[in-house]
C-alpha positions, 0 to 999 in steps of 0.5 A, spaced: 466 476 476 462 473 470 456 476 472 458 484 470 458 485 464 462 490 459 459 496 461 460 495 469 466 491 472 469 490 479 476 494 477 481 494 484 484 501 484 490 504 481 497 503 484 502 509 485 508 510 481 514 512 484 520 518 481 526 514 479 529 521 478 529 527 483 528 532 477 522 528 475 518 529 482 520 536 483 517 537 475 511 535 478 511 538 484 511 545 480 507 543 474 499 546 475 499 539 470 498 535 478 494 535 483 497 533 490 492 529 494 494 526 503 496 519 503 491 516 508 496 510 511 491 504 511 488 499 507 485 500 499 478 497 497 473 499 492 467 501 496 461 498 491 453 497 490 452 492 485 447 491 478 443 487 484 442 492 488 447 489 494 453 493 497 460 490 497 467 492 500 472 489 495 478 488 496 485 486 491 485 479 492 481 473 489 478 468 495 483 462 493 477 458 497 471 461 494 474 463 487 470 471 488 473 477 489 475 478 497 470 482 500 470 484 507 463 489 508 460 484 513 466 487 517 464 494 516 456 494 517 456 501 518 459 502 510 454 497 508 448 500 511 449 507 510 452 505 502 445 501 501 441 507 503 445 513 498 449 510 493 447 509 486 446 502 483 451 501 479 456 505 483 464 505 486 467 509 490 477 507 491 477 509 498 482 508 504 479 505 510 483 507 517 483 507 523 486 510 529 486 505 535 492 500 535 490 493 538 497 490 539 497 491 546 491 488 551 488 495 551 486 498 544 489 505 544 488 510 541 493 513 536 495 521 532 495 516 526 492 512 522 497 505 520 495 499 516 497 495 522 491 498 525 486 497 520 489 489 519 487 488 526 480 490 524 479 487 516 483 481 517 479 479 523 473 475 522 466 479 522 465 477 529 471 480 532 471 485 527 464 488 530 466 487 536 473 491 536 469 498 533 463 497 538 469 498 543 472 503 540 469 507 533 467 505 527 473 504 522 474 511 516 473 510 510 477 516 507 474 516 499 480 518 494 477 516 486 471 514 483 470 508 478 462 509 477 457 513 478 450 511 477 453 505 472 456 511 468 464 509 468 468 514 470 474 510 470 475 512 462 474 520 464 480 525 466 482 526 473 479 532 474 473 530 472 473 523 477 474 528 482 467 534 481 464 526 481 467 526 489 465 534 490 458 533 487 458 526 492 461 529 498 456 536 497 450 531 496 451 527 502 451 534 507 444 535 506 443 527 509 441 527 516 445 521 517 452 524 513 457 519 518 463 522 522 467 516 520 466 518 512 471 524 509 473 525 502 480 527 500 481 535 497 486 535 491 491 542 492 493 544 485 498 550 489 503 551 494 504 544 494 511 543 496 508 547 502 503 542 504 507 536 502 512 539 508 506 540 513 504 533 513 510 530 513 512 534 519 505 533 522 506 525 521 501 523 516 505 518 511 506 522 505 501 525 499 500 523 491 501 527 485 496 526 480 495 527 473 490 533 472 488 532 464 491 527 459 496 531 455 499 529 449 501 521 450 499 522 458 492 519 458 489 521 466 484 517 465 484 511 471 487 506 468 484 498 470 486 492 472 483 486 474 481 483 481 487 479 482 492 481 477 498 486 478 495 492 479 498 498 474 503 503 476 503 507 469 509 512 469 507 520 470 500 519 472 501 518 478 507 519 484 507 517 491 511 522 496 513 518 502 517 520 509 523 515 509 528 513 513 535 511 513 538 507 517 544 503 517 543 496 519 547 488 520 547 482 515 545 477 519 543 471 515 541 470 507 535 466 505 534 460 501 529 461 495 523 456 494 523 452 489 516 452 487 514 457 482 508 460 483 506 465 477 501 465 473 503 463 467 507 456 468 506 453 461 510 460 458 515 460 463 522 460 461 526 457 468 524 449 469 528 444 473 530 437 469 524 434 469 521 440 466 517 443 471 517 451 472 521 453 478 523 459 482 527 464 478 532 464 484 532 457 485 534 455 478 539 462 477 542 459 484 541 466 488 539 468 495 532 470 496 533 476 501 537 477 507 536 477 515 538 484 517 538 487 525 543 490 530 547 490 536 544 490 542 548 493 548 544 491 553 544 483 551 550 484 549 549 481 541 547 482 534 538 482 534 534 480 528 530 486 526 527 483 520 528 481 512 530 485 506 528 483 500 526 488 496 533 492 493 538 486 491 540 486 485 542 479 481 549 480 483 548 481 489 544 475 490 549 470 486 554 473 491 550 471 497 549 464 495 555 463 493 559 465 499 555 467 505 559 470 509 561 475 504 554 479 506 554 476 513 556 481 518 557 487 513 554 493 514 549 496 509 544 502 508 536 502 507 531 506 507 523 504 510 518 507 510 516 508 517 520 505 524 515 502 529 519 502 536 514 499 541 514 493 536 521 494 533 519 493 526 521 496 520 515 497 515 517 496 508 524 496 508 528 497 501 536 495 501 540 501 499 549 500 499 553 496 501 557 501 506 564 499 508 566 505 512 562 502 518 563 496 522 557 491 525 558 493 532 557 501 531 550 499 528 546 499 535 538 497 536 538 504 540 540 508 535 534 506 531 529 505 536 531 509 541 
């Protein structure tokens, strides 16, 4: 990263917030302050052309074998050459790379929507196989929601709206080139009726949509506000919201599991919680907490408890305490979450976010057919 100099800069795009309060979201939803774009469901990059001319899809990631920003261009040639002929030196692009074809079986099936499985099944590949897969099937999308900069102007410091006639002014150039892509689409922003739109695309299955700030307003800055490759990236609080399609399902305690001891932050010469040697540990090793809990559900066909997964997010100190300190007071209770979506080919869950604990219900009342059946 030290090759770019303070005028242009590899930043990773802007994470989403989320509405802690309902009243919040709904304000939003109704103010002409905010925008309402679709939530493409795959994977972030910055789709980027250099100060030397080269192009790159960088991810949010630094290589821990290479120490460079993770890039993964060689597995789309097709973004590589088409982005090496149009784009501007000096130029990036946030998009949402997706992909339609689910790849978990021995034939490459192809699906309504897109998911990150998917688009990892192509991205995480290496760049043989990654090709190999598209000729097979189609070439990943790439779906373009932001702009950092144009033509080496950054854009990034500007409001939204005006990051946004950037994608319109891109988009309407590349209609007059002959090779405009099927596989590049830009992503409309709705300042009406989005309540309407919001419900229409949930109910024709896509993941959700994002709420964004249209014009800096008093302290609200609208501007893209950036974080380092590599870094936690920021969710700034009213800029942004996401909107996504839960489901809550009741589910099993299996197990509890064990922290690490290995403190892996960033900054081990300020961290506060060490061991008597004096050497950093893991929050949750030195507070004598569990790290996350194995959930699952009865199976009336095996006639037992299955593991459907873990559950990390949600637990609070107290319940972590608990948990380590007597197991069994957590193993065989029923509690509520929520995920993101339910897989019920692989019987997964995605993102799944502990709720309550619920003791109106018992263990065996939790079956795996309710959930994926």
């Amino acid at each position: 990263m030290e090759r770019f100099d303070n005028v242009y800069k590899v930043w990773q795009p802007m994470k989403y917030g989320t509405a802690k309060k309902e009243e919040i979201l709904d304000a939003a939803l109704d103010s002409n302050s905010y925008g309402l774009q679709l939530k493409m469901d795959g994977s972030s990059y910055i789709w980027a052309k250099d100060l030397d001319g080269s192009v790159h899809l960088y991810g949010d990631k630094i290589s821990k074998k290479t120490g460079e920003i993770v890039d993964k261009i060689d597995n789309v040639p097709h973004m590589k050459d088409w982005a090496d002929k149009h784009f501007p030196i000096g130029t990036q692009f946030c998009v949402e790379i997706f992909s339609f074809y689910d790849w978990s079986g021995l034939n490459p099936e192809p699906q309504k929507h897109s998911t990150s499985k998917f688009v990892n099944s192509i991205m995480l590949s290496n760049p043989d196989k990654a090709v190999a897969r598209q000729r097979e099937t189609d070439w990943v999308g790439a779906y373009m929601f932001d702009c950092l900069y144009y033509d080496k102007e950054p854009i990034y410091k500007q409001d939204f709206c005006d990051r946004y006639k950037q994608i319109l002014a891109f988009e309407h150039m590349s209609e007059i080139y002959d090779d405009k892509p099927h596989w590049l689409s830009f992503a409309e922003v709705y300042t009406k009726n989005k309540r309407e739109r919001l419900s229409m695309w949930l109910s024709e299955g896509f993941e959700g949509g994002v709420l964004k700030l249209l014009h800096s307003e008093g302290k609200l800055n609208a501007m893209h506000h950036v974080t380092e490759i590599g870094e936690t990236a920021k969710r700034p609080a009213h800029v942004s919201y996401k909107i996504k399609q839960m489901d809550t399902l009741d589910v099993v305690c299996l197990g509890v599991n064990y922290p690490e001891k290995e403190y892996k932050g960033k900054n081990p010469e300020t961290y506060q919680y060490r061991d008597e040697e004096g050497n950093p540990v893991n929050r949750l090793w030195a507070l004598h907490m569990i790290d996350a809990i194995d959930i699952g559900a009865w199976d009336s066909e095996a006639n037992e408890f299955v593991k459907i997964g873990t559950v990390a997010s949600g637990l609070d100190d107290e319940m972590r305490k608990r948990g380590f300190d007597d197991p069994n007071s957590l193993i065989n209770h029923v509690f509520e979450i929520t995920c993101m979506s339910i897989d019920k080919k692989a019987k997964t869950l995605r993102h799944p976010r502990l709720m309550f604990e619920r003791e109106d219900k018992m263990a065996k009342d939790c079956l795996m057919n309710d959930i994926f059946g």
